[in-house]
C-alpha positions as CSV (number, residue, x, y, z in Angstrom):
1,X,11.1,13.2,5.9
2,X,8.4,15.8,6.3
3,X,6.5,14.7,3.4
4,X,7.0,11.1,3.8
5,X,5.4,11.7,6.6
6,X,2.3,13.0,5.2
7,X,2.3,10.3,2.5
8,X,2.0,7.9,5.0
9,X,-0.9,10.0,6.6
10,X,-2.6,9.8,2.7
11,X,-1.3,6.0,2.2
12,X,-3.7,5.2,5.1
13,X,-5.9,7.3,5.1
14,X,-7.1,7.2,1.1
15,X,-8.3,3.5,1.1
16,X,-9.8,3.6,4.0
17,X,-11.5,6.8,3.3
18,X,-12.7,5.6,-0.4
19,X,-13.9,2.0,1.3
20,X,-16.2,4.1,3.6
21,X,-17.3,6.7,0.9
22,X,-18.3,4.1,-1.7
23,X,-18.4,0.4,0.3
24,X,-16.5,-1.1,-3.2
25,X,-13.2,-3.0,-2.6
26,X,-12.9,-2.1,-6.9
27,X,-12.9,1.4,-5.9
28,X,-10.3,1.6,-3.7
29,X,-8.5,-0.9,-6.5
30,X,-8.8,1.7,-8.8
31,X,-7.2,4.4,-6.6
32,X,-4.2,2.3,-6.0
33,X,-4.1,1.9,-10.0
34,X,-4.0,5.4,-10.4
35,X,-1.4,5.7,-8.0
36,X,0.1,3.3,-9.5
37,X,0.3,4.8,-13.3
38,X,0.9,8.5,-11.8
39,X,4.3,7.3,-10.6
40,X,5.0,4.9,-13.8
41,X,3.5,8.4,-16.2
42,X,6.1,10.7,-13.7
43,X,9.1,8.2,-14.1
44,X,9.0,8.7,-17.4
45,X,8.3,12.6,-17.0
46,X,11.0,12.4,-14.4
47,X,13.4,12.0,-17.3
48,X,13.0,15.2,-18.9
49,X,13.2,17.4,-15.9
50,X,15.4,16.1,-13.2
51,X,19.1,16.3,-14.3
52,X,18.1,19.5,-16.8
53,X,16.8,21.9,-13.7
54,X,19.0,23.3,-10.8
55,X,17.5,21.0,-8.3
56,X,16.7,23.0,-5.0
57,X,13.8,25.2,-7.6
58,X,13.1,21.8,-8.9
59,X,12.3,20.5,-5.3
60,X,10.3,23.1,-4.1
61,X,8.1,23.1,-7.0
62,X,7.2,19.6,-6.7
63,X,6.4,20.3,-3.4
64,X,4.2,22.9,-3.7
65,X,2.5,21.3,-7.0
66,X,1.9,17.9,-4.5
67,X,0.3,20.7,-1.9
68,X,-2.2,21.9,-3.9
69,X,-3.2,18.6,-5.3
70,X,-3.5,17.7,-2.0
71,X,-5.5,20.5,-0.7
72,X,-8.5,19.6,-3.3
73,X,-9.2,16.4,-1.9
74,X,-9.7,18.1,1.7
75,X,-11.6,20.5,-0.5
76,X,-13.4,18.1,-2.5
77,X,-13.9,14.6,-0.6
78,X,-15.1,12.4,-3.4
79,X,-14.0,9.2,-4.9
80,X,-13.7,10.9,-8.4
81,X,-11.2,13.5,-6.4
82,X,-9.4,10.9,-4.7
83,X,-8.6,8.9,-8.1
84,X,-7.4,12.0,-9.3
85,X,-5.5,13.5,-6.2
86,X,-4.1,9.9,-6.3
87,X,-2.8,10.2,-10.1
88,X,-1.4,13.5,-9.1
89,X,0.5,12.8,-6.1
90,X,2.2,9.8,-8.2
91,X,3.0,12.2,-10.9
92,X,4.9,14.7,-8.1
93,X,6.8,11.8,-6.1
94,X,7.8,10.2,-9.5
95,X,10.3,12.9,-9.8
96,X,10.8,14.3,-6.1
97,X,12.3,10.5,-5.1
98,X,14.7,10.1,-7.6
99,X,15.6,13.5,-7.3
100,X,16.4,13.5,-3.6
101,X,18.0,10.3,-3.2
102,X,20.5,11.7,-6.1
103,X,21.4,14.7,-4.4
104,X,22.6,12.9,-1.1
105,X,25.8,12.0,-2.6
106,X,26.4,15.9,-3.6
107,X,25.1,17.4,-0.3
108,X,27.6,14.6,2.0
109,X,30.9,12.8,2.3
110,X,31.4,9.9,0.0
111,X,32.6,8.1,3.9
112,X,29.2,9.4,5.5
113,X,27.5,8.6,2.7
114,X,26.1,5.1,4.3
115,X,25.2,7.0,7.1
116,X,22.9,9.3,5.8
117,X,21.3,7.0,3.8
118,X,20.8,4.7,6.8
119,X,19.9,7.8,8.9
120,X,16.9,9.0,5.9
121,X,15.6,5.4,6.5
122,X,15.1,5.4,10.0
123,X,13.8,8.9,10.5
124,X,11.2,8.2,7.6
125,X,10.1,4.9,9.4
126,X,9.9,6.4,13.2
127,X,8.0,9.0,11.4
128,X,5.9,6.5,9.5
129,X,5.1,4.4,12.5
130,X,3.8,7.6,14.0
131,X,1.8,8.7,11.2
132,X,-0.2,6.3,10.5
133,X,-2.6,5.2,13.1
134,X,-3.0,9.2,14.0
135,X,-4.4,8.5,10.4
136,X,-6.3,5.6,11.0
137,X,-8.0,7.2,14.2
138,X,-8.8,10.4,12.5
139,X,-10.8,8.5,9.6
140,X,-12.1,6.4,11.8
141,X,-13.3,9.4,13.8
142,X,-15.2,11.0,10.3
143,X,-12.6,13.6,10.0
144,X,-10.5,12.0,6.9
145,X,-10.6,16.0,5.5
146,X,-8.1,16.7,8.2
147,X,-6.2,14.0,7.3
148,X,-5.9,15.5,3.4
149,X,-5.2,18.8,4.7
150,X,-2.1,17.6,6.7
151,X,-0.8,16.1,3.9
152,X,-0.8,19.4,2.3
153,X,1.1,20.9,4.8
154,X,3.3,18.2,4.7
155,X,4.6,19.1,1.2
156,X,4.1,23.2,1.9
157,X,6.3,22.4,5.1
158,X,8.9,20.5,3.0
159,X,9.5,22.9,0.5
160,X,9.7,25.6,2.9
161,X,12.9,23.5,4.4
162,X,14.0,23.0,1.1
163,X,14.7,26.4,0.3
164,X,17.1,26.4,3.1
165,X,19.4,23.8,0.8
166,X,22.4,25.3,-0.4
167,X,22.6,26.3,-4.2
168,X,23.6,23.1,-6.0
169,X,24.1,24.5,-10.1
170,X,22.6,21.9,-12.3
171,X,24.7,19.0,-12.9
172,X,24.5,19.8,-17.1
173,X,26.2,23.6,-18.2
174,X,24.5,23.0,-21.4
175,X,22.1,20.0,-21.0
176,X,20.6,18.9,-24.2
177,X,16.6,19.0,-24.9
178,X,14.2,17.8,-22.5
179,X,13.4,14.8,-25.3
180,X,16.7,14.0,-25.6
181,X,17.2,13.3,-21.7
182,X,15.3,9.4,-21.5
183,X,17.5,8.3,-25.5
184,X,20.8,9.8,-23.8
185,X,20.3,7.5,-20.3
186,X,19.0,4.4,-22.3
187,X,22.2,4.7,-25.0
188,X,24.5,5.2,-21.4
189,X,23.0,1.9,-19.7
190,X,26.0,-0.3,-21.5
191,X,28.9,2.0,-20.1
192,X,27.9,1.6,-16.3
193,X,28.1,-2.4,-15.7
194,X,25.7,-2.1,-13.0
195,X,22.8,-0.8,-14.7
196,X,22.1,-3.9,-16.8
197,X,21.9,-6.4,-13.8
198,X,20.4,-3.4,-11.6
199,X,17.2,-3.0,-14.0
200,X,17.2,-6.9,-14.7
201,X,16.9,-7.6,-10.8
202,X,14.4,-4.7,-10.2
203,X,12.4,-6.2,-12.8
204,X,12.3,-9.7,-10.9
205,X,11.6,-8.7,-7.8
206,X,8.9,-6.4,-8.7
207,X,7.1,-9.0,-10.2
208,X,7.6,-11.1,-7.1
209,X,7.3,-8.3,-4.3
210,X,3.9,-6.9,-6.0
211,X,1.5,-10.1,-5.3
212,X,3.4,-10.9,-2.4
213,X,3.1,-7.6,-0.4
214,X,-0.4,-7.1,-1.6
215,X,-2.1,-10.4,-0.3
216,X,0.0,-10.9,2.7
217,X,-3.2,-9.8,4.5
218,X,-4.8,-12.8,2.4
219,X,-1.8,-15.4,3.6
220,X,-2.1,-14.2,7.2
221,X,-6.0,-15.2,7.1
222,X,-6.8,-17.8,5.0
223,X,-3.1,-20.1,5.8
224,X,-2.6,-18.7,9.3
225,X,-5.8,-18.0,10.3
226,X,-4.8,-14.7,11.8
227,X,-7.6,-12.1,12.6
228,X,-6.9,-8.2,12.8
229,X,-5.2,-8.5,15.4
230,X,-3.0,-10.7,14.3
231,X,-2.3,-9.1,11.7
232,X,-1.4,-6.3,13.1
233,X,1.5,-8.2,15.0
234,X,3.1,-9.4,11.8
235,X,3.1,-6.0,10.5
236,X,4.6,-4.5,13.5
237,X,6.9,-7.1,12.9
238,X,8.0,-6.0,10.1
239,X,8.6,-2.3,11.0
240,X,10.3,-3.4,13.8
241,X,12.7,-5.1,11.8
242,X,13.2,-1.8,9.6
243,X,14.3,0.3,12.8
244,X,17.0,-2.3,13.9
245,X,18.3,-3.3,10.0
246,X,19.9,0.3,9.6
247,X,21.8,-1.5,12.9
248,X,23.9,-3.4,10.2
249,X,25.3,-1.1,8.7
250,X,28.6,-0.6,9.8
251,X,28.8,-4.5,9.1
252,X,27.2,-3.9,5.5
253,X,30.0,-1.3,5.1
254,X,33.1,-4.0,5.0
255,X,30.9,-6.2,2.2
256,X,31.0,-4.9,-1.6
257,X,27.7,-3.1,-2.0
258,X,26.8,-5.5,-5.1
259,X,26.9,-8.2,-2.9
260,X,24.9,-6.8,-0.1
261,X,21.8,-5.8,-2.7
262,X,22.0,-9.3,-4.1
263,X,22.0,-10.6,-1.1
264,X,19.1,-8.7,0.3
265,X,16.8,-10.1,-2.4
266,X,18.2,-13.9,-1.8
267,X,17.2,-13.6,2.0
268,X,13.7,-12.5,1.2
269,X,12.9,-14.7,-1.2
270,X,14.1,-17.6,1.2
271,X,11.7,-15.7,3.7
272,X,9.0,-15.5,1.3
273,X,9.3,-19.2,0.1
274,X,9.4,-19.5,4.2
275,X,6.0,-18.1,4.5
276,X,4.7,-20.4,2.1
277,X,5.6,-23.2,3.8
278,X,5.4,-22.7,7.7
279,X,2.5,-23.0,9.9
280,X,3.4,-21.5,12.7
281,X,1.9,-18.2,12.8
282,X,4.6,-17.1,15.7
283,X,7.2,-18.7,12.7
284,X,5.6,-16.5,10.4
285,X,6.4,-13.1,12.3
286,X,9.6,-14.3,13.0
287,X,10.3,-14.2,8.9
288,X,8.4,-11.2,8.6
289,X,11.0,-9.3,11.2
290,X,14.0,-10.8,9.6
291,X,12.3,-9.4,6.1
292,X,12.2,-5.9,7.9
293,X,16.2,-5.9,9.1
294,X,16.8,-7.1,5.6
295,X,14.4,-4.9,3.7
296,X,16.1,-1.4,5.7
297,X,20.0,-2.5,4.9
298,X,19.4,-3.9,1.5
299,X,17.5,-0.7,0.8
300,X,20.5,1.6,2.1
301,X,22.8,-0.9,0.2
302,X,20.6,-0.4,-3.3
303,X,20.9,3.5,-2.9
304,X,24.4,3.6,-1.9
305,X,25.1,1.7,-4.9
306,X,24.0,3.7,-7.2
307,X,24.9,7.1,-5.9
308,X,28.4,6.0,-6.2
309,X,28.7,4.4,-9.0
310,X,26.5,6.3,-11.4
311,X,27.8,10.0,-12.1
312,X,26.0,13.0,-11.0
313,X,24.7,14.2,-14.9
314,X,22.7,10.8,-15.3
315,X,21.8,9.6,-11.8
316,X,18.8,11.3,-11.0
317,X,17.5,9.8,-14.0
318,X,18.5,6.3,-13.7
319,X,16.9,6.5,-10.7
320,X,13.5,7.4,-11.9
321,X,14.0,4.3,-14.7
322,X,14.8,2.1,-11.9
323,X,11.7,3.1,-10.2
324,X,9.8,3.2,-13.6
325,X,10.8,-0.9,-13.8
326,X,9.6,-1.3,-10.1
327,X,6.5,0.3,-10.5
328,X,5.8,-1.5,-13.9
329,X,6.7,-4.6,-12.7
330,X,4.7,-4.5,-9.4
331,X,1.1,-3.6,-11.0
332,X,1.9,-6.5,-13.3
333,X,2.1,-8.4,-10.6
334,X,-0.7,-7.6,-8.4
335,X,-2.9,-8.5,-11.3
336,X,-1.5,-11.6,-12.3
337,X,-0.5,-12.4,-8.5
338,X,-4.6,-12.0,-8.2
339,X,-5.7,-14.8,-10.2
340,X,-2.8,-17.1,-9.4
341,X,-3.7,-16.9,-5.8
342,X,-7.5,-17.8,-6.9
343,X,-5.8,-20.5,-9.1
344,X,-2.7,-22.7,-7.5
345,X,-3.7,-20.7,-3.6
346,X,-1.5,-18.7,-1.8
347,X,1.1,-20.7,0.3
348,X,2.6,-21.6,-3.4
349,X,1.9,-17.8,-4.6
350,X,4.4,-17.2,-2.1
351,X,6.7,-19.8,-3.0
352,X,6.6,-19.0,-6.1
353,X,7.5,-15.2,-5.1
354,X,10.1,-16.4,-3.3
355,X,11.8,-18.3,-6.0
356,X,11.4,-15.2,-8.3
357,X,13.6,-13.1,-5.4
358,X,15.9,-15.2,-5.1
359,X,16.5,-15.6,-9.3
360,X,17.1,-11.4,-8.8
361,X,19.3,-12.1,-6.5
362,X,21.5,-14.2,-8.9
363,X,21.1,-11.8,-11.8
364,X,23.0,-9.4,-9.2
């Protein structure tokens, strides 16, 4: 949660930062698309590493490698810096995410193992509502460095929690080469019948979530005719609905997890097709919240999932190639979601979206 939090503090702070260092909306495209292929380049990566190493060393040196990277841009506060910082810090949560979320399963009950997941949400979000206008401020106030340097501390506070995790052996005796690990997961996708549909529906709603998510700020100006402020309500919205979706879960718990994920993505395609059509900016916020609460519980659902029906010597890895398909699929679309905006507008972007979502869901 520690370095989430500082992620937020450098997912804020970094466009902002490169906007005011070079005045180019490109440039602070570009450092997204680094991001963007550090964390597709670490997925892959990710597969050679994470289910090989014992995974409390594992942690702490992604931690520390994230620190450092970290550190140069408070060092070094340049756009060329941030684009590579950027690359970097994708390369290190590429395989710290997967990693984590598969130990939670080892670390817990299999009957609290809802709960911690629903707990890791919540904290992260608090934390993340917290973090980021301090962010926003600090920038604002010409001090971006100190931003940078608390998210080194972040990760150098992390790991030094980590090494207070108990000794978890590696979940191979005898794990086979590191270029074996990504053939050995891709031949094991037919045994575990959730992967296929899993990887289909990731696919689907990246392409969707990727255009959608990136020009909501364009839908909330140019259809609602919201300003800043505005804006700012719908997102609030949204992270409002986050804290109180981890509410459901004792109600998720009584519904098969396969049909709570495919669920999730049917409700927010039905919200995003919703955007698309409303007016009513008050309407609009009122989807957006219901896309939070659906976004936190179908997350918890998603993770749950997995951790319990994939074994411990592949998981960590099937992770990372679920997250490989996400990230993939959502640069894909923010490119194409770009020019079909320009082309057919953006109410029917987000219909479009929507009906993408809600095909996922159906997959599932």
């Amino acid at each position: 949660m520690i370095s989430r939090t500082g992620d937020t503090l450098n997912f804020t702070a970094l466009p902002l930062f490169v906007l005011g260092l070079t005045h180019s909306p490109a440039a602070v495209g570009i450092t997204v698309l680094a991001e963007g292929i550090g964390l597709i380049l670490g997925g892959i990566l990710a597969q050679s590493i994470v289910d090989r190493l014992p995974a409390r060393r594992l942690l702490v040196s992604i931690d520390l490698f994230r620190a450092a990277a970290a550190v140069l841009l408070a060092i070094f506060p340049t756009f060329q810096t941030a684009v590579a910082v950027s690359l970097l810090l994708g390369l290190g949560t590429a395989s710290f995410s997967p990693l984590s979320n598969a130990l939670v399963p080892r670390l817990v009950s299999d009957e609290a193992l809802v709960a911690a997941n629903g707990l890791q949400w919540t904290a992260g979000v608090l934390l993340q509502l917290v973090a980021a206008p301090i962010a926003g401020l600090l920038v604002a106030a010409g001090v971006a460095r100190l931003v940078f340097a608390l998210n080194a501390v972040s990760f150098l506070a992390s790991a030094i929690l980590l090494v207070g995790l108990p000794y978890l052996p590696r979940v191979h005796e005898k794990p086979s080469s590191a270029w074996r690990q990504l053939p050995e997961l891709l031949a094991a996708i037919p045994r575990f019948a959730i992967l296929p549909p899993l990887l289909a529906m990731q696919g689907l709603a990246a392409l969707a979530v990727g255009a959608t998510s990136a020009l909501l700020v364009v839908l909330a100006r140019d259809a609602y005719g919201l300003n800043g402020t505005g804006y700012g309500l719908w997102l609030s919205a949204i992270a409002a609905g986050a804290l109180i979706g981890p509410l459901l879960l004792p109600l998720l718990a009584r519904v098969p997890a396969y049909q709570a994920v495919s669920g999730a993505y049917v409700i927010r395609g039905l919200g995003d097709v919703g955007l698309g059509l409303v007016h009513s900016s008050g309407g609009g916020g009122i989807l957006l919240g219901l896309y939070g609460v659906n976004t936190s519980s179908g997350m918890v659902a998603f993770q749950t999932l997995v951790q319990r029906e994939i074994p411990d010597n592949i998981r960590a890895r099937a992770f990372a190639l679920l997250d490989v398909v996400w990230q993939t699929g959502r640069l894909a679309s923010i490119a194409i979601g770009a020019v079909l905006a320009a082309n057919i507008g953006i109410r029917a972007l987000f219909v479009l979206g929507g009906a993408l979502l809600i095909g996922a869901g159906a997959v599932g």
